[in-house]
Every structure is written in C-alpha cells, then in structure tokens.
C-alpha positions as CSV (number, residue, x, y, z in Angstrom):
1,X,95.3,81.6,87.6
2,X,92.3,81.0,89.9
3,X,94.7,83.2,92.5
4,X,95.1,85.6,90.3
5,X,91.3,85.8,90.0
6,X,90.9,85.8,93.5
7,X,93.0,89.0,94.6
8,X,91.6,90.6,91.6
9,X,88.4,90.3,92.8
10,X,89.8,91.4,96.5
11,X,91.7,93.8,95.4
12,X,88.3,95.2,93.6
13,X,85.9,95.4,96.1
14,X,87.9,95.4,99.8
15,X,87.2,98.8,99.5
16,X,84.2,98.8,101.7
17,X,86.2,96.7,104.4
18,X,89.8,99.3,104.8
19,X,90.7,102.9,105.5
20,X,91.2,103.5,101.5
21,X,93.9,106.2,100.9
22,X,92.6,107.1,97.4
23,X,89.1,106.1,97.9
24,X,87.8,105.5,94.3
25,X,88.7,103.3,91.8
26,X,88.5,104.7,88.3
27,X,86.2,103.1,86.0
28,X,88.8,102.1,83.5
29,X,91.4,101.1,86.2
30,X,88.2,98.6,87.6
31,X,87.7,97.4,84.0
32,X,91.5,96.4,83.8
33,X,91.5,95.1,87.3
34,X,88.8,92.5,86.8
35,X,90.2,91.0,83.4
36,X,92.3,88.3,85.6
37,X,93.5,86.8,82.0
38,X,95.6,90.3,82.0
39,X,97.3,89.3,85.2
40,X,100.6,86.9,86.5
41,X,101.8,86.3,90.5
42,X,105.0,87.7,91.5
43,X,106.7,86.1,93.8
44,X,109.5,88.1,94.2
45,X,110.6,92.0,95.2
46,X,113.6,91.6,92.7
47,X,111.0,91.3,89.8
48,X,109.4,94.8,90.9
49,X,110.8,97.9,89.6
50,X,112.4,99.6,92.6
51,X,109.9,102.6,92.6
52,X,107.3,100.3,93.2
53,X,108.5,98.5,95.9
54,X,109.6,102.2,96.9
55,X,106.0,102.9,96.9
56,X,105.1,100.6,99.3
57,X,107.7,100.4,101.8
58,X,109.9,103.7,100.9
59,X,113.1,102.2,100.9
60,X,113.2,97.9,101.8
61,X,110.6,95.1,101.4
62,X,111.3,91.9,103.0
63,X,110.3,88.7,100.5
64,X,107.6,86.4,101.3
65,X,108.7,84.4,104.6
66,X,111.5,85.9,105.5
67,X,113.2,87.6,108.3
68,X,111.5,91.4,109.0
69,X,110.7,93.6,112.1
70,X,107.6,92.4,112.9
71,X,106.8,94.4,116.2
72,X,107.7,97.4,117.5
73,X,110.7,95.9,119.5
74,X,113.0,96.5,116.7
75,X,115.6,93.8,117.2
76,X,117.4,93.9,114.5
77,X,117.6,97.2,112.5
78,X,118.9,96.0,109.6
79,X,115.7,94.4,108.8
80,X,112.5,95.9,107.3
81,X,109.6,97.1,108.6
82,X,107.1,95.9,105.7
83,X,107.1,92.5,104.1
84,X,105.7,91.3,100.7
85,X,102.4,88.8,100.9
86,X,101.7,88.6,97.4
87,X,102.0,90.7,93.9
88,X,100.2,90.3,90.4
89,X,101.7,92.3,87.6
90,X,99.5,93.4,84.1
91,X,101.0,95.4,81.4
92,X,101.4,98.4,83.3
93,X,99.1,97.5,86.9
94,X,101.0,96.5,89.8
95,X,98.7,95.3,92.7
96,X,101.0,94.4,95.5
97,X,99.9,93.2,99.1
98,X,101.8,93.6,102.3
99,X,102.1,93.3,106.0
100,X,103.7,96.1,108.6
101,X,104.9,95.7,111.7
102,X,105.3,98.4,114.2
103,X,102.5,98.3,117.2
104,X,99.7,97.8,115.0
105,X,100.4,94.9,112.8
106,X,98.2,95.7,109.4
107,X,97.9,94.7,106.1
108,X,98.2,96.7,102.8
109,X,97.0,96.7,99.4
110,X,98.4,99.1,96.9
111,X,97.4,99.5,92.7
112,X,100.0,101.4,90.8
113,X,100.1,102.2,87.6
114,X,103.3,102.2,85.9
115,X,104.2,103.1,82.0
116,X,107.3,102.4,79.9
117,X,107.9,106.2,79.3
118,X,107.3,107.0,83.3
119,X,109.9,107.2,86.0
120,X,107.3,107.8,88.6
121,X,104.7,105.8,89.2
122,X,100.7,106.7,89.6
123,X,99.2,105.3,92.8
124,X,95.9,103.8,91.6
125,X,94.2,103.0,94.9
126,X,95.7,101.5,98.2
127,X,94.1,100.6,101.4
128,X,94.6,99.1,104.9
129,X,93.2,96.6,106.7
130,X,93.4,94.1,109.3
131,X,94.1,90.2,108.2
132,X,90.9,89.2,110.0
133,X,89.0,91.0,107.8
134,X,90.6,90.2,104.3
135,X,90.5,86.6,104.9
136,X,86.7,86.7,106.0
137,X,85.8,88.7,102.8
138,X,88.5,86.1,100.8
139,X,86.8,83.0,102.0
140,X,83.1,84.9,101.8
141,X,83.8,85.7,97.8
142,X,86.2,82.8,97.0
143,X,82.9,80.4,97.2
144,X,80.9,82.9,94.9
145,X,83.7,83.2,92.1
146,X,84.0,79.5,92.0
C-alpha cells in the first residue's frame, strides 16, 4: 500500500517536472487520485482492458522485465516499443507508467478514466519525463510522505 501511496503522490504532482499532454488535473480527478486506500498495483498488461493498454502503446505493451525494443536498432520486430513499469487500478482510474525506446529512451505516465458503460476511455492527464528526474522527485517526496 505504501507504493501505492507513493505513485499516487507522483503521479499527482510530477506535473511541474514533464512535458504534460493534458496539462491540468481536474479537481475531482486530484481528489480521487490522492485517496491511495482507493487504489491496488497491477502487475500485469493482461489485467488491463485492451483499450487501455491501447492508450498507451496503440497496439502492444511489453510486461515488466521482459524482452522489448529498447533502442532504435530495432532487432527484433516482433517486439514492442513500449514496456509496462508499473500500474495502480481504482474503480474506474487507471494510472499506468511506462518506458519507450526509440532514440530517446523516456518515461510515461498516463491517468485514464474508464466507466462500465464506456467503450472508449477518457485520458485524464499523461506526461513524459526522463527517469532521472522521476526518481529524484520519488526519493525527494518518499522521505516527506513517510
């Protein structure tokens, strides 16, 4: 849970740190975002719905620590371009991070917001960064939320 709380927090406030897509978080998206208690790690693509992961990557998301095209020497084509770090799933919030390779090798967040009754999910906020920075700002808040 103390995870959770962590890329919650992240998650929350990075957005002063990456190039932010949708650049602000709606008060009632921020109020669910911070309730950690809401929110349980996903450790797996398979237990995303497939527009999700579409979301991120468009078509493929490696898992966690496995084989992906990391640079832009693409040696095996067959593999993805994007890989999954981390996911935490409430009620209908999906806050997923990943990596992509190509000749920039960055790191994404995206929140998604995605109801029983929709086939289509609503892109709450996403951003890019470098890994650098996200564990510097991890490491700065992870002593403060302790």
């Amino acid at each position: 849970m103390k995870h959770i709380s962590v890329y919650l927090l992240f998650t929350t406030a990075i957005q002063g740190l990456c190039c932010a897509d949708v650049t602000k978080l709606a008060a009632e998206d921020g109020k669910v975002l911070q309730d950690s208690s809401r929110f349980h790690e996903v450790h797996s693509t398979s237990d995303l719905p497939p527009v999700i992961v579409a979301l991120c990557s468009g078509d493929k998301l490696a898992e966690p620590g496995q084989k992906w095209n990391a640079t832009d020497a693409i040696v095996d084509p067959t593999l993805p371009g994007k890989r999954l770090i981390w996911t935490a799933v409430g009620g209908d919030y999906y806050v997923v991070h990943y990596e992509r390779g190509g000749i920039a090798h960055t790191f994404h967040v995206l929140i998604a917001k995605l109801t029983n009754n929709d086939s289509k999910p609503q892109l709450v906020w996403t951003a890019m960064g470098v890994r650098l920075k996200i564990t510097q700002y991890l490491s700065m808040h992870c002593e403060r939320a302790s």
